[in-house]
TIMITI-543644 format. One record per atom (N, C-alpha, C): residue number from 1; x, z, y; chain. Coordinates in nm, 2 decimals, always signed. Layout:
N
<num->NUM&X->X&Z->Z&Y->Y&chaine->A>;
...
***
This chain:
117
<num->1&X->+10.25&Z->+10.58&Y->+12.98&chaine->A>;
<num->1&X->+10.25&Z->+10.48&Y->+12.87&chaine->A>;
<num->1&X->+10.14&Z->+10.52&Y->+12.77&chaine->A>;
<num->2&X->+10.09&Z->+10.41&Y->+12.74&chaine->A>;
<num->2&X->+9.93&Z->+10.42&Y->+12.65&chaine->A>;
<num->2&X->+10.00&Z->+10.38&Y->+12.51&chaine->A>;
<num->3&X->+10.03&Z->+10.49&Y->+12.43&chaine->A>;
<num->3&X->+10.08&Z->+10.47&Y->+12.26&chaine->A>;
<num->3&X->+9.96&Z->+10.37&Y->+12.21&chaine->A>;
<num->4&X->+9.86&Z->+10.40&Y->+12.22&chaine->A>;
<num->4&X->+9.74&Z->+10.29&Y->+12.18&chaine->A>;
<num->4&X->+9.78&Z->+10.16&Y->+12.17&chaine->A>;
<num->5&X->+9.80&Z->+10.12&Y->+12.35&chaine->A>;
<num->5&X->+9.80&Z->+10.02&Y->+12.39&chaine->A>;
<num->5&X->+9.92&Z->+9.97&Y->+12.30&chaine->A>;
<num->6&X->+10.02&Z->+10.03&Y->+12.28&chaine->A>;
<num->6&X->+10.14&Z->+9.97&Y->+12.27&chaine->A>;
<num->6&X->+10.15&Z->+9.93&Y->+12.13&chaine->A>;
<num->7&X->+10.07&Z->+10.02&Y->+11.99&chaine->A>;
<num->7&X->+10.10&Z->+10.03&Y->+11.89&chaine->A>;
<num->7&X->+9.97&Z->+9.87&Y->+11.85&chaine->A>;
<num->8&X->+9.88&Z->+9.83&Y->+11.94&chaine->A>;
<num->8&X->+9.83&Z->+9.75&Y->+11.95&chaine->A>;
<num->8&X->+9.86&Z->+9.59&Y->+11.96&chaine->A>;
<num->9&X->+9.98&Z->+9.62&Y->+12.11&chaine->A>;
<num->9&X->+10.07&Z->+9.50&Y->+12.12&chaine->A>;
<num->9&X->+10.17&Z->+9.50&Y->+12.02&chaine->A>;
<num->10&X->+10.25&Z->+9.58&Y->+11.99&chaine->A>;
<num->10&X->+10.32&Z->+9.57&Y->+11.83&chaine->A>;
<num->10&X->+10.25&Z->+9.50&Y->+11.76&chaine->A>;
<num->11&X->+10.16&Z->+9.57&Y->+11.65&chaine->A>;
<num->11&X->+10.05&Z->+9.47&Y->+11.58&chaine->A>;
<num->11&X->+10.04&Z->+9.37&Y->+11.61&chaine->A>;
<num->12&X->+9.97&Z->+9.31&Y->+11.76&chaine->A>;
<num->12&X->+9.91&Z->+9.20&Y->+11.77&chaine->A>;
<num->12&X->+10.05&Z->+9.11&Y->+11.75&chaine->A>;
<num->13&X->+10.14&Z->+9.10&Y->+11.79&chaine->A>;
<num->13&X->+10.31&Z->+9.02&Y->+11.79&chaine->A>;
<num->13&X->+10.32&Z->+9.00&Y->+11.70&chaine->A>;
<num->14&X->+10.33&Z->+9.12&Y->+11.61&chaine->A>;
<num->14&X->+10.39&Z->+9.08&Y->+11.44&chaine->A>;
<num->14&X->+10.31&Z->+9.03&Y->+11.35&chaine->A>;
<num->15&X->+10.16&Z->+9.01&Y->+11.41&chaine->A>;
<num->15&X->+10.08&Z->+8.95&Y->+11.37&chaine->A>;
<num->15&X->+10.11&Z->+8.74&Y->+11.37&chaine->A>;
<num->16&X->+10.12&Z->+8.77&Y->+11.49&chaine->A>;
<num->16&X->+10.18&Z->+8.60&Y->+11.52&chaine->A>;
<num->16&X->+10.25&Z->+8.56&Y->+11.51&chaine->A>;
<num->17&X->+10.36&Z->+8.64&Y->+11.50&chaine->A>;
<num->17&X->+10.48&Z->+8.60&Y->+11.45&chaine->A>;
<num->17&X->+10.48&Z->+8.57&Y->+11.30&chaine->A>;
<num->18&X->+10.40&Z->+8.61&Y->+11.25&chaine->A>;
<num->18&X->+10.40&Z->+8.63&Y->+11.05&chaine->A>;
<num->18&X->+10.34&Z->+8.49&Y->+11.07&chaine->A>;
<num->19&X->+10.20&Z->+8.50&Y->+11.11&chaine->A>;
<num->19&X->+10.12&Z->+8.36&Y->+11.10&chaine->A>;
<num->19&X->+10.18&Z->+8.25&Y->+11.16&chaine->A>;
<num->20&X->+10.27&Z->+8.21&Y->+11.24&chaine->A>;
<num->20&X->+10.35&Z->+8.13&Y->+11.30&chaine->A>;
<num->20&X->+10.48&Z->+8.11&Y->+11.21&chaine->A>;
<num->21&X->+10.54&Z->+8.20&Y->+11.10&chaine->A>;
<num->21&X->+10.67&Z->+8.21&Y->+11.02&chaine->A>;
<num->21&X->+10.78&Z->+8.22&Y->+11.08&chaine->A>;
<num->22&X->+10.76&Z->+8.30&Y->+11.23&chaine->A>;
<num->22&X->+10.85&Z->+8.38&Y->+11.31&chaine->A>;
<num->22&X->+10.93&Z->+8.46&Y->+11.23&chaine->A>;
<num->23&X->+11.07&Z->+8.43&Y->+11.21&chaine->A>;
<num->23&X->+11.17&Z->+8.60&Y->+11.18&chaine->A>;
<num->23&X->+11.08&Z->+8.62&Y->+11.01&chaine->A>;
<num->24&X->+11.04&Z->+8.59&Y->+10.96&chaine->A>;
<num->24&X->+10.99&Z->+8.62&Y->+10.82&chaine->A>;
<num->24&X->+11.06&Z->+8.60&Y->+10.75&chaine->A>;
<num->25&X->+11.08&Z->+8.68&Y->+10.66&chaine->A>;
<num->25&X->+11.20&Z->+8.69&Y->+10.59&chaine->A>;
<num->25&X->+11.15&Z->+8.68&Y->+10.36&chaine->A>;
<num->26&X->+11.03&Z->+8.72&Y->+10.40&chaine->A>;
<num->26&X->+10.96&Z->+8.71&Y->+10.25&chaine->A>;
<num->26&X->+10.86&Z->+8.60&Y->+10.19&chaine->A>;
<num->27&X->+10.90&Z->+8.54&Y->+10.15&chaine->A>;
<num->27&X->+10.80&Z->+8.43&Y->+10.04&chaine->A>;
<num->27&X->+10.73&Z->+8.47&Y->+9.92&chaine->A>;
<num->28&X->+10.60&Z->+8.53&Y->+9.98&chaine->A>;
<num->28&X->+10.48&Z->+8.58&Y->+9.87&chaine->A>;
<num->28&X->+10.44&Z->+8.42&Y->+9.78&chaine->A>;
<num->29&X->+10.47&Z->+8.43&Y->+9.63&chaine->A>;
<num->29&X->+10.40&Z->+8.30&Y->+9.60&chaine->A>;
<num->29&X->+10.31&Z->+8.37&Y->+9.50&chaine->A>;
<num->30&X->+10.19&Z->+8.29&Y->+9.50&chaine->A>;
<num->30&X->+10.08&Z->+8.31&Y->+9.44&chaine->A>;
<num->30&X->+10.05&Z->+8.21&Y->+9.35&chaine->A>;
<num->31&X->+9.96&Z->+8.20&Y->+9.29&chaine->A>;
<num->31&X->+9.86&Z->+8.08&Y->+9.19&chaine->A>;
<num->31&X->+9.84&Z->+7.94&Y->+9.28&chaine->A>;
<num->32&X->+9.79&Z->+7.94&Y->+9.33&chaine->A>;
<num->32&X->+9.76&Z->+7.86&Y->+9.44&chaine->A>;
<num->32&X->+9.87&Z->+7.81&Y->+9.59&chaine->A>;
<num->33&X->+9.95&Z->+7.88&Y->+9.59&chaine->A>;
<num->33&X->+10.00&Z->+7.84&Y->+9.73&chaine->A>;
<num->33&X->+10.13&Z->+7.99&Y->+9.75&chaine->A>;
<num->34&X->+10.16&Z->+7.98&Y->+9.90&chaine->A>;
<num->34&X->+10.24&Z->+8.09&Y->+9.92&chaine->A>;
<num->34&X->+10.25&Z->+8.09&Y->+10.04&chaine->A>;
<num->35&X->+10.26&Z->+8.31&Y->+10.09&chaine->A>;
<num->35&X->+10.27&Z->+8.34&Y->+10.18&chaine->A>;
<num->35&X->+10.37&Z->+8.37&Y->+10.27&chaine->A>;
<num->36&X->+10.40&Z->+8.39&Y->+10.39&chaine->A>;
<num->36&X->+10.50&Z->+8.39&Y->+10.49&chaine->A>;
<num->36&X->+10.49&Z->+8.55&Y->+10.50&chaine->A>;
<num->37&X->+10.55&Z->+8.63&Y->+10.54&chaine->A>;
<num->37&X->+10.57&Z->+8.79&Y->+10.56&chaine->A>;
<num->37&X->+10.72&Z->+8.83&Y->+10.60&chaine->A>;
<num->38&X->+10.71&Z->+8.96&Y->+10.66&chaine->A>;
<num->38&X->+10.82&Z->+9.07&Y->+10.72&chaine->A>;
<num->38&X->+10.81&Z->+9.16&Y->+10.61&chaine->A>;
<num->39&X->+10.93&Z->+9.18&Y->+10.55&chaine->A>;
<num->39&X->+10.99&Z->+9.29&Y->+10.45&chaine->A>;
<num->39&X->+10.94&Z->+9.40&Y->+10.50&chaine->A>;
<num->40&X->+10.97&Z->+9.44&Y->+10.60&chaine->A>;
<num->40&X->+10.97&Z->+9.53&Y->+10.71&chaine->A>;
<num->40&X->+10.81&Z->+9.60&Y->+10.68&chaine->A>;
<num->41&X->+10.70&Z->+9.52&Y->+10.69&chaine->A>;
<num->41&X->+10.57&Z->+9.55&Y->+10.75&chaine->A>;
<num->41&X->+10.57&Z->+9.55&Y->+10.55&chaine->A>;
<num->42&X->+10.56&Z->+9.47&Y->+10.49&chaine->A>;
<num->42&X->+10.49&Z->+9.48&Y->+10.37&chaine->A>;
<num->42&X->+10.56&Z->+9.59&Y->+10.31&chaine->A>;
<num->43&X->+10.66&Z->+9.66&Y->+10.29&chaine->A>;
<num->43&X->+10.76&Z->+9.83&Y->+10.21&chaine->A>;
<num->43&X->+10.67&Z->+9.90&Y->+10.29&chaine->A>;
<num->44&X->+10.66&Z->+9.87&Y->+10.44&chaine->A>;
<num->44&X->+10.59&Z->+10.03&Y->+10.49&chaine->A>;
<num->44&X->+10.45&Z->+10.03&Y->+10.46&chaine->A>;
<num->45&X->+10.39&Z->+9.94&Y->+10.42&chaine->A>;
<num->45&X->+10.22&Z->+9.94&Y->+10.41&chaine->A>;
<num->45&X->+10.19&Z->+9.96&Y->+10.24&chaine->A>;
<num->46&X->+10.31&Z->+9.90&Y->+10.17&chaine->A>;
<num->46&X->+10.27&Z->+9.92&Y->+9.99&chaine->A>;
<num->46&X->+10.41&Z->+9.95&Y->+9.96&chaine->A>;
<num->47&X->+10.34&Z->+10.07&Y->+9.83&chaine->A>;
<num->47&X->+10.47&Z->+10.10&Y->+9.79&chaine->A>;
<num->47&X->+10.51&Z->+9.99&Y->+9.67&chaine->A>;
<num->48&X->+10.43&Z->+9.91&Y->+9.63&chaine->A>;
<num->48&X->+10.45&Z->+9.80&Y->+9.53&chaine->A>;
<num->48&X->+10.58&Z->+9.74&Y->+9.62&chaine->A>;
<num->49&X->+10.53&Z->+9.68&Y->+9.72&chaine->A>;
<num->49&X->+10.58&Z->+9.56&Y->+9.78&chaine->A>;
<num->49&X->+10.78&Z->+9.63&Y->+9.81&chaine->A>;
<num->50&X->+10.78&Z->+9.77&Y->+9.87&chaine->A>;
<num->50&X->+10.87&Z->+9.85&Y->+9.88&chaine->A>;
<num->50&X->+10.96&Z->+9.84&Y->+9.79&chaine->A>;
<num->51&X->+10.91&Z->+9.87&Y->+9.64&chaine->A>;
<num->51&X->+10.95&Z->+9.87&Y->+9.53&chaine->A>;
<num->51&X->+11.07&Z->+9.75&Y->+9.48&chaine->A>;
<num->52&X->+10.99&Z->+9.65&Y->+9.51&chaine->A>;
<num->52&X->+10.99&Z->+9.51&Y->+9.45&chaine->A>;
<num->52&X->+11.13&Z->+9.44&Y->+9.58&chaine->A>;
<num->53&X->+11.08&Z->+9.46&Y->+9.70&chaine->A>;
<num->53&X->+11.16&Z->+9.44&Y->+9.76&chaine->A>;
<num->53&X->+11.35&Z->+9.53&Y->+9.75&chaine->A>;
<num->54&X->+11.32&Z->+9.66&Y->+9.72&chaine->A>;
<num->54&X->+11.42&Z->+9.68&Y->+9.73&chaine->A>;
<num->54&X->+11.56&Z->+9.66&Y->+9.59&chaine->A>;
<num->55&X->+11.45&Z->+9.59&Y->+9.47&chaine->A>;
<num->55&X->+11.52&Z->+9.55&Y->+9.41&chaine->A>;
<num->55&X->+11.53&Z->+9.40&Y->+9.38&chaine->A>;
<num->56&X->+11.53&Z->+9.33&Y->+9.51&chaine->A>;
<num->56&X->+11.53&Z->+9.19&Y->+9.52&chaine->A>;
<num->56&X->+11.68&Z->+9.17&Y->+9.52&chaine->A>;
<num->57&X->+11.73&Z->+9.09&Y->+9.44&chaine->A>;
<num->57&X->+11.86&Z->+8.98&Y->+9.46&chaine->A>;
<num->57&X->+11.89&Z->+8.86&Y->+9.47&chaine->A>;
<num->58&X->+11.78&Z->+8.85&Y->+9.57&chaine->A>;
<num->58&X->+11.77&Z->+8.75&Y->+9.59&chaine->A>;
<num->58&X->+11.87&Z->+8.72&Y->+9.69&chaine->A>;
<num->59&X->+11.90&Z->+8.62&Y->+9.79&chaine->A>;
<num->59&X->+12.01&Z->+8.59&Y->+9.91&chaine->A>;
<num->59&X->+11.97&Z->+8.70&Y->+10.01&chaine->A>;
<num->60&X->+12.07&Z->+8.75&Y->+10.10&chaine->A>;
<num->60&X->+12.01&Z->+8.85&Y->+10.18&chaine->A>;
<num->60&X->+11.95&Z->+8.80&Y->+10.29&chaine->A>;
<num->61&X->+11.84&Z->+8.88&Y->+10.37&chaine->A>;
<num->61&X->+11.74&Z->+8.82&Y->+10.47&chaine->A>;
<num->61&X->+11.63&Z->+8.72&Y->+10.34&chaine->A>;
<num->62&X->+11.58&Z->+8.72&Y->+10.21&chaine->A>;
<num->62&X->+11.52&Z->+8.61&Y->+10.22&chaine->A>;
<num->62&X->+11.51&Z->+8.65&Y->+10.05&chaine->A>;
<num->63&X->+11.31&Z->+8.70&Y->+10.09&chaine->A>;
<num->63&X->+11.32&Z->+8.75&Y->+9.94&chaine->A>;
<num->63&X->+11.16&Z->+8.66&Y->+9.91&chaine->A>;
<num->64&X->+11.17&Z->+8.65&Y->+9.72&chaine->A>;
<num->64&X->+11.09&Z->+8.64&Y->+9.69&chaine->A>;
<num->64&X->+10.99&Z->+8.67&Y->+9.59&chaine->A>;
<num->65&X->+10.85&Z->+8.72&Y->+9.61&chaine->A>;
<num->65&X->+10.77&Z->+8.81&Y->+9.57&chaine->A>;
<num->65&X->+10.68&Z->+8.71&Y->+9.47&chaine->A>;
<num->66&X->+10.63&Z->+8.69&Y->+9.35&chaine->A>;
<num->66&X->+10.54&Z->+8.65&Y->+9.31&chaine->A>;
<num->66&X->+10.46&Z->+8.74&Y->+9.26&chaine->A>;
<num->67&X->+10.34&Z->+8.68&Y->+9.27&chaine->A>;
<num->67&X->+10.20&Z->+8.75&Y->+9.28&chaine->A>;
<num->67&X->+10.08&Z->+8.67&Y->+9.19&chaine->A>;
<num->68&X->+10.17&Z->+8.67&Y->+9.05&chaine->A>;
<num->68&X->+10.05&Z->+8.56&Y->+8.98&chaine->A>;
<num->68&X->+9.87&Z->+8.64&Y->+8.94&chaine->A>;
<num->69&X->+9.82&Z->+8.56&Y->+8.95&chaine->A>;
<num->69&X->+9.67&Z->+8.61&Y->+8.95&chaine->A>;
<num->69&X->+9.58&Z->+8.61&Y->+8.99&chaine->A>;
<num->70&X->+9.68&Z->+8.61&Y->+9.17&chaine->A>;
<num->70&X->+9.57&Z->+8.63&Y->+9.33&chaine->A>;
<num->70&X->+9.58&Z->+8.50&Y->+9.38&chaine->A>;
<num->71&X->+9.47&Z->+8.48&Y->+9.44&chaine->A>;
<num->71&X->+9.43&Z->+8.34&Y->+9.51&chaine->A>;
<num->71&X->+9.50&Z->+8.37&Y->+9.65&chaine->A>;
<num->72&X->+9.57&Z->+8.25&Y->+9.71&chaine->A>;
<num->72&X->+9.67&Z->+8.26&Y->+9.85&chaine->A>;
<num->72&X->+9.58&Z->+8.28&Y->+9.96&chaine->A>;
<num->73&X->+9.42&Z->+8.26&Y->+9.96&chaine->A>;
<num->73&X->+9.36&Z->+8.37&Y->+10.07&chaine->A>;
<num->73&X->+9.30&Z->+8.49&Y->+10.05&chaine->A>;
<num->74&X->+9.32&Z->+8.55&Y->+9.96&chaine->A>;
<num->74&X->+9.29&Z->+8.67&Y->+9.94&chaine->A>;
<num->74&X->+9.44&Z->+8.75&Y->+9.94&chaine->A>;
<num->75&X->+9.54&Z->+8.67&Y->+9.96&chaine->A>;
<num->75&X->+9.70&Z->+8.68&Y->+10.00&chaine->A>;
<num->75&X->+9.70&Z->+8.73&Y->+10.18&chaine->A>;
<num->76&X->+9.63&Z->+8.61&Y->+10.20&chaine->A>;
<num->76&X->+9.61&Z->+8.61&Y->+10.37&chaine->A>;
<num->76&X->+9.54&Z->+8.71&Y->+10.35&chaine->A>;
<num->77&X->+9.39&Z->+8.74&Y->+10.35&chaine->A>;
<num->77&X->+9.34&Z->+8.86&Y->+10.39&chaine->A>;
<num->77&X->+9.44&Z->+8.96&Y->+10.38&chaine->A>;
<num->78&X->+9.49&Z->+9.01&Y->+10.27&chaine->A>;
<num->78&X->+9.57&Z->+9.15&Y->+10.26&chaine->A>;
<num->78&X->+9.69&Z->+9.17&Y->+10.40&chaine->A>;
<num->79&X->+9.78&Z->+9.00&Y->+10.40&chaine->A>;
<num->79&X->+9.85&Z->+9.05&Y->+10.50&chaine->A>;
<num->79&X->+9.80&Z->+9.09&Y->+10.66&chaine->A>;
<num->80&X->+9.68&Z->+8.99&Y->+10.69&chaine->A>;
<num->80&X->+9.60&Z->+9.03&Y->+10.79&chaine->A>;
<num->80&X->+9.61&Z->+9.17&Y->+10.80&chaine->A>;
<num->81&X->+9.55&Z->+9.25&Y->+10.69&chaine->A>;
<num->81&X->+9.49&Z->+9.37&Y->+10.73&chaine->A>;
<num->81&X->+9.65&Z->+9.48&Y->+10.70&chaine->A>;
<num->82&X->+9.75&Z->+9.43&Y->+10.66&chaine->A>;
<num->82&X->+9.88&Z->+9.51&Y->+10.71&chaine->A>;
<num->82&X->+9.94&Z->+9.47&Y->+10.81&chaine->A>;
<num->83&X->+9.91&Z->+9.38&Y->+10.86&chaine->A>;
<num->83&X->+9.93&Z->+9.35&Y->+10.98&chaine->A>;
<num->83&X->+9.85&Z->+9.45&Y->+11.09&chaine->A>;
<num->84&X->+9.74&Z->+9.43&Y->+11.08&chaine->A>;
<num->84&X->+9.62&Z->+9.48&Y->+11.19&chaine->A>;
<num->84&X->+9.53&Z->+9.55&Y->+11.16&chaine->A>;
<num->85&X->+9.53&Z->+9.56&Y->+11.02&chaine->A>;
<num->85&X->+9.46&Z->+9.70&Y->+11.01&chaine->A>;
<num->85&X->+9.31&Z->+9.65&Y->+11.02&chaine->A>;
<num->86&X->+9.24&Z->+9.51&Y->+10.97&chaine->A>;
<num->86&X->+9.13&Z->+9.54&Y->+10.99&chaine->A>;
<num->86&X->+9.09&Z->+9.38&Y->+10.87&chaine->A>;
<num->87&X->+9.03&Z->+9.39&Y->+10.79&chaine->A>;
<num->87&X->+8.97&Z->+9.32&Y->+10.69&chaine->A>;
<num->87&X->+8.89&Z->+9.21&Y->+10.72&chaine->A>;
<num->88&X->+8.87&Z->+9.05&Y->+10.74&chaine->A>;
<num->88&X->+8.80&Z->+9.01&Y->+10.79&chaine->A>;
<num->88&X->+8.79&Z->+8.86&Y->+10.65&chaine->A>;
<num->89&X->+8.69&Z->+8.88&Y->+10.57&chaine->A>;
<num->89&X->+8.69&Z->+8.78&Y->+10.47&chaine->A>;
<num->89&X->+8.63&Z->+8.66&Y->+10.48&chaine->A>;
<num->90&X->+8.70&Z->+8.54&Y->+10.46&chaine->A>;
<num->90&X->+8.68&Z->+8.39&Y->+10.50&chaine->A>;
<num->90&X->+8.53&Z->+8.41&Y->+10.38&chaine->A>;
<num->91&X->+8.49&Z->+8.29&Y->+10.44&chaine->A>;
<num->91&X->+8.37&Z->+8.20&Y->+10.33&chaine->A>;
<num->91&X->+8.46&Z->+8.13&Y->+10.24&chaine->A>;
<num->92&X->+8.52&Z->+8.21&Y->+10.14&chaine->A>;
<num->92&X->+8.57&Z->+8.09&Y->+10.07&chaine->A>;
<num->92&X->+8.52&Z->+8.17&Y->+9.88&chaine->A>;
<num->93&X->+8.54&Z->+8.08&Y->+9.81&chaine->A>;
<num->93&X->+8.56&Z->+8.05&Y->+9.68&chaine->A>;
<num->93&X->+8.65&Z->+8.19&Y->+9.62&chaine->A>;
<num->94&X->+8.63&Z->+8.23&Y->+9.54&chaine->A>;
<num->94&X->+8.73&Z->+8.35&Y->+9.46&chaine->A>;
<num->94&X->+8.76&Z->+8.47&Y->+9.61&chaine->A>;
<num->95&X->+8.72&Z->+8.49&Y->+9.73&chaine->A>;
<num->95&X->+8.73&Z->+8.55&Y->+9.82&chaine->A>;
<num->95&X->+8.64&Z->+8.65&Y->+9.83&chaine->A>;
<num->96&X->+8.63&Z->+8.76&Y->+9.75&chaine->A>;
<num->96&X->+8.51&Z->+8.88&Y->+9.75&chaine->A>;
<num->96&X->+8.55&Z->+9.03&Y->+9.80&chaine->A>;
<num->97&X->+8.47&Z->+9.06&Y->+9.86&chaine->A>;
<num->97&X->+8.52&Z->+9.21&Y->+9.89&chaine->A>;
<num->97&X->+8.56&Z->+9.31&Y->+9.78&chaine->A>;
<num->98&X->+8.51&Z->+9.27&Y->+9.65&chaine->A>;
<num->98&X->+8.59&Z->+9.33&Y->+9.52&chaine->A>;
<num->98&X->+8.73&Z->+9.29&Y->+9.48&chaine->A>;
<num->99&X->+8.73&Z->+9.13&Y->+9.49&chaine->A>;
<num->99&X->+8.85&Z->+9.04&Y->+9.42&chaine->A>;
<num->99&X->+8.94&Z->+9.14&Y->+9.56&chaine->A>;
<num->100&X->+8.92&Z->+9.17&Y->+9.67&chaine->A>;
<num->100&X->+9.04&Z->+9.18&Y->+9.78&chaine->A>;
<num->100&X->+9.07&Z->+9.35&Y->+9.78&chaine->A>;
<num->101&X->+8.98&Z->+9.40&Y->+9.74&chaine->A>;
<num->101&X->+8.98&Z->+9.59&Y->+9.70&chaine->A>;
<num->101&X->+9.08&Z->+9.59&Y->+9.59&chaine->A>;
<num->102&X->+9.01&Z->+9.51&Y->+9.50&chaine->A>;
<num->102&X->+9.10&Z->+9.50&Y->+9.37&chaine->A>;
<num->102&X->+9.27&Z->+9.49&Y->+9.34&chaine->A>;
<num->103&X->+9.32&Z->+9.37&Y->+9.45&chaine->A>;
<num->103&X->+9.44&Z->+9.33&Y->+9.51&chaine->A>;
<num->103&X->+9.50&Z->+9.45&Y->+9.55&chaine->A>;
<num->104&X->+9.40&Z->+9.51&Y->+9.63&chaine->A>;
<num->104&X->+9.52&Z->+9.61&Y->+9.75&chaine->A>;
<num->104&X->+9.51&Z->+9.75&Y->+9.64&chaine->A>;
<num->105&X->+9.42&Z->+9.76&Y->+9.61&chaine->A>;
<num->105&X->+9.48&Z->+9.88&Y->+9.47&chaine->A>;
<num->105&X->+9.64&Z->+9.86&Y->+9.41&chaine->A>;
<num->106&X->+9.59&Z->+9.72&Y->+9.33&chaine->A>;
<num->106&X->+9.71&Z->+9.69&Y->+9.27&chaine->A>;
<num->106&X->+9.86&Z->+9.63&Y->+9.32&chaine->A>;
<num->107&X->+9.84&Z->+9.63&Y->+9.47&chaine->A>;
<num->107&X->+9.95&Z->+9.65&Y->+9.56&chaine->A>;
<num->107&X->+9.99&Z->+9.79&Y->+9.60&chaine->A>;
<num->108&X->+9.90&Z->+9.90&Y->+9.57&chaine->A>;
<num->108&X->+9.91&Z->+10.05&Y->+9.64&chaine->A>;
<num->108&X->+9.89&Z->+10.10&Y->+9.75&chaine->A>;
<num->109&X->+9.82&Z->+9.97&Y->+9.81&chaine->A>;
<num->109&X->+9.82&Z->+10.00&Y->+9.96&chaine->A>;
<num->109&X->+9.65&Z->+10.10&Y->+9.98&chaine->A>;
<num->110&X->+9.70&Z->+10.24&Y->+10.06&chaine->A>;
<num->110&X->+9.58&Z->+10.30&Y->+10.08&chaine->A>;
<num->110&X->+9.54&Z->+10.30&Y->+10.20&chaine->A>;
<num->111&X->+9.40&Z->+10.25&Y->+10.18&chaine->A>;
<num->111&X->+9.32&Z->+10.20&Y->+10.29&chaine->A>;
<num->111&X->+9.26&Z->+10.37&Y->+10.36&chaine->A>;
<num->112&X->+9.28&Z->+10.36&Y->+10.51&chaine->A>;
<num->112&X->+9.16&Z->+10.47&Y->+10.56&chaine->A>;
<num->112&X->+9.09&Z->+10.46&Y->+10.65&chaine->A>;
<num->113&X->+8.92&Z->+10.43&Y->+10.61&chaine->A>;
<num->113&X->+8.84&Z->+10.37&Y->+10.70&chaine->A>;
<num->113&X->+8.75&Z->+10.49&Y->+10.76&chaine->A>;
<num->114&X->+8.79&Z->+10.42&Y->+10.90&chaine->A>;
<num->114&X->+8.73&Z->+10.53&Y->+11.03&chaine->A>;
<num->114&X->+8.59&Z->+10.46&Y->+11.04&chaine->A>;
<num->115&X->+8.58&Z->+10.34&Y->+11.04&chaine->A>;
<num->115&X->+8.40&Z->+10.30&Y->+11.11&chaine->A>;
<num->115&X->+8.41&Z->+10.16&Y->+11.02&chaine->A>;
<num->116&X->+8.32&Z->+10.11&Y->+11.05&chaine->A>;
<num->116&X->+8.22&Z->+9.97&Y->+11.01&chaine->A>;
<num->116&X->+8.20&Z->+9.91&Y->+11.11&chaine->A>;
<num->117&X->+8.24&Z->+9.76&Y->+11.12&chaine->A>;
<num->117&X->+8.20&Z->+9.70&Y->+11.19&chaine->A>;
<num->117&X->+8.09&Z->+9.56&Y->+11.18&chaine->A>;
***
């Protein structure tokens, strides 16, 4: 068994499943719009999100996070890259590799970059 491979297909699923609103249990709302997410993947990647989740009272299975400040694709970027581990920024408006560094600071999430692509 190839851990690689596998820790890969994990990713890639829970990837599709988030982007599809498979089994998602969290509603990120932002300034602009709102995101679809697993409790599960956003506690293990940030300790903000950890935090916040485990003091949700909200209904059980079904929490919600607001995120005023951040634009809803610089929302997408971040979960992309807890999801999969790899940063890929649209051509859009308020979408900057600062504005999205900026975000994941003040989410907690620590980034560790092996290469450049």
């Amino acid at each position: 068994m190839d851990s690689a491979a596998s820790v890969h297909y994990l990713t890639t699923n829970l990837f599709r499943f988030q982007q599809s609103g498979y089994l998602c249990d969290t509603l990120i709302v932002v300034d602009d719009g709102q995101v679809s997410a697993h409790s599960a993947v956003l506690a293990a990647v940030s300790p903000m999100f950890k935090q916040v989740l485990r003091n949700s009272y909200q209904q059980p299975l079904q929490h919600i996070v607001a995120l005023p400040g951040i634009q809803v694709v610089v929302v997408e970027v971040i979960i992309q890259l807890m999801y999969t581990g790899k940063i890929i920024i649209p051509r859009a408006n308020h979408c900057t590799l600062t504005t999205i560094i900026s975000a994941i600071r003040d989410l907690g999430i620590k980034l560790h970059i092996t290469r450049y692509v």
